[in-house]
C-alpha positions in Angstrom: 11.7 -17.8 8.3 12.3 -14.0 7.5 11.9 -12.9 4.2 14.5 -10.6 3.4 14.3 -8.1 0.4 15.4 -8.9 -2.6 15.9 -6.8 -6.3 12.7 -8.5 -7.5 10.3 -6.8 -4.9 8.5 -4.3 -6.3 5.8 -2.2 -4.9 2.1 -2.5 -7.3 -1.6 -1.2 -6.9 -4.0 -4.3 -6.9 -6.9 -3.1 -8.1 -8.7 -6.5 -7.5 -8.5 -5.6 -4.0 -8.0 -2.1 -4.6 -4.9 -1.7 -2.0 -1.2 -1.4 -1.9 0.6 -4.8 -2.8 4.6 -5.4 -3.2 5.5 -8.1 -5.1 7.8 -10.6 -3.5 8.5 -12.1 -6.9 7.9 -16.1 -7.6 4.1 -15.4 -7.8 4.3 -13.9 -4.2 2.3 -11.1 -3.3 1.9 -9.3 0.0 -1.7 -6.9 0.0 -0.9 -4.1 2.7 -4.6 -2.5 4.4 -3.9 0.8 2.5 -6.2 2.3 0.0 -5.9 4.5 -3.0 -7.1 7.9 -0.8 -5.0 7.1 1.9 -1.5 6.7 -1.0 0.8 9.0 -2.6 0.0 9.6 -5.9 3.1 8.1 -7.3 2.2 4.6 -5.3 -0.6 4.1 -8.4 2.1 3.0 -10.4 5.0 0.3 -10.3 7.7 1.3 -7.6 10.7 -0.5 -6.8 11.5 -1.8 -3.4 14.6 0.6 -2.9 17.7 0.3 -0.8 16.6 2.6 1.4 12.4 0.5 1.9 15.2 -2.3 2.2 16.9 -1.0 5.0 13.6 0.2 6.6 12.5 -2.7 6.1 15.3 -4.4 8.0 15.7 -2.3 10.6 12.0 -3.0 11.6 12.3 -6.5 11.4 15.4 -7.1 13.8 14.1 -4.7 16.1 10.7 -5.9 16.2 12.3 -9.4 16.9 14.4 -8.4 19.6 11.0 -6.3 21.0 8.1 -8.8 20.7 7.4 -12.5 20.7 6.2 -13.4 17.6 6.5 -15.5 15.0 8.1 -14.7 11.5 5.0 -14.4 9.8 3.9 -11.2 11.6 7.1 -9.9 12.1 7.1 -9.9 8.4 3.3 -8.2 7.8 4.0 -5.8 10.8 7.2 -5.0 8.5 5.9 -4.6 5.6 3.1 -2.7 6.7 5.1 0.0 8.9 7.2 0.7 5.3 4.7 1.0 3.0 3.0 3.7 5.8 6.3 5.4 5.8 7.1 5.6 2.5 4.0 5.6 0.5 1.4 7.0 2.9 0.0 10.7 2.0 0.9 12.7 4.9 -1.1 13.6 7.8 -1.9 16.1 10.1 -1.8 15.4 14.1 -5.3 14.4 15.3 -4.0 14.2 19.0 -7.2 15.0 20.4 -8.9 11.2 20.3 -5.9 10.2 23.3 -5.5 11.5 26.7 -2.2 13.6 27.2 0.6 10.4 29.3 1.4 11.7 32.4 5.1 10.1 31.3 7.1 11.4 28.8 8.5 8.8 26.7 10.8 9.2 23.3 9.6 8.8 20.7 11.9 6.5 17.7 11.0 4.6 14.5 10.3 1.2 15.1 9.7 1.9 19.3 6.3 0.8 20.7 4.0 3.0 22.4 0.7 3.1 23.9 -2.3 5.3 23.4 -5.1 6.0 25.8 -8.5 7.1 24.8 -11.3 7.9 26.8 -12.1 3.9 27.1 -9.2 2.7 26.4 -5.5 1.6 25.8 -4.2 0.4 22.6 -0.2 -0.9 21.7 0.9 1.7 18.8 4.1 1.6 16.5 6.2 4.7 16.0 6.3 4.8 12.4 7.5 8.5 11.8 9.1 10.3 14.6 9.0 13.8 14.9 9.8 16.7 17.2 6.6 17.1 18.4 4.6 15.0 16.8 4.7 10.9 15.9 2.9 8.9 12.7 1.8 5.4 14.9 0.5 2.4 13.4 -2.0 0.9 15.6 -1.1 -2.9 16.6 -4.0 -3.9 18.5 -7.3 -5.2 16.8 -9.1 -1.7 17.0 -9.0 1.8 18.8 -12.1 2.9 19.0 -12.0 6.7 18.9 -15.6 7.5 19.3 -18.7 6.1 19.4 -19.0 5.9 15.1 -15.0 6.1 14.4 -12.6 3.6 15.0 -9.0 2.4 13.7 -8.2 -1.3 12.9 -5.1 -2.9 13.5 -2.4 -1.5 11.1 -3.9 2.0 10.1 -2.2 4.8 10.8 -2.8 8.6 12.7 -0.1 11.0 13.7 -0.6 12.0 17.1 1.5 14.7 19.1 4.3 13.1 21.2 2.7 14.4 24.4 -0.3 11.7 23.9 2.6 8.6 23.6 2.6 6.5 26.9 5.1 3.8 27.8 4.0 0.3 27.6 3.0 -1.7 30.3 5.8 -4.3 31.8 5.7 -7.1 30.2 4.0 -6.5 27.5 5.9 -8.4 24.5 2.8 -9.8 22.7 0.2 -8.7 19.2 -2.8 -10.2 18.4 -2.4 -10.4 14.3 -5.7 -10.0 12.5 
């Protein structure tokens, strides 16, 4: 089953675990992966889950249906994951130069997913932020190694330029949740 938002959601800082949480009310939490350097300032603090995170929200979840097969469960963490990067994620500068330039252009839209190519190799991405020329991606596979000592895990974010966005290969409808 989908959760759907609801007025009680509100978005906290755990500082047990030290990461973005929203509160799903009736002693629900959900702990995103995203830390206190990587937040806005204003995410320290008790935020509601507005109208617009709602529609975010969503939007993401019928068009990640539609998009992958997966159970409700991660369609639900993917969800809530991409909104809490869009929203309450400090903004970031393009670091294209970890992927190889696609030799297809692809468009780029919120909720669309991508893939990225380093120099070993390709990982599934999530348009998060779309831009002109550049995209905010959350990475959906396990990791993306970037170099030999820096690597991404599966639902941190980097804003690449929209010239380093590749289409995905056919067929490829599934995410390996952590």
């Amino acid at each position: 089953m989908l959760l759907m938002p609801k007025r009680d959601w509100q978005w906290g800082y755990n500082e047990k675990h030290a990461v973005l949480s929203v509160s799903l009310g009736d002693d629900m939490e959900f702990l995103s992966p995203y830390g206190l350097k990587t937040l806005i300032p204003d995410a320290k603090q008790p935020l509601e889950f507005s109208v617009e995170h709602a529609k975010f929200y969503i939007d993401l979840v019928d068009r990640l249906s539609k998009s992958l097969s997966l159970n409700d469960a991660l369609i639900v963490q993917i969800a809530l994951n991409a909104t809490a990067a869009h929203f309450l994620l400090k903004p970031q500068m393009p670091k294209s130069w970890f992927f190889k330039v696609s030799h297809q252009c692809v468009y780029s839209e919120v909720g669309k997913l991508l893939q990225l190519t380093t120099n070993e190799h390709s990982v599934l991405a999530l348009v998060i932020e779309s831009g002109l020329q550049a995209s905010l991606m959350m990475i959906m596979s396990a990791e993306c190694r970037l170099t030999d000592v820096k690597s991404l895990t599966q639902f941190e974010t980097i804003k690449v330029m929209n010239d380093r966005l590749g289409p995905l290969p056919v067929g490829t409808r599934q995410v390996n949740a952590a």
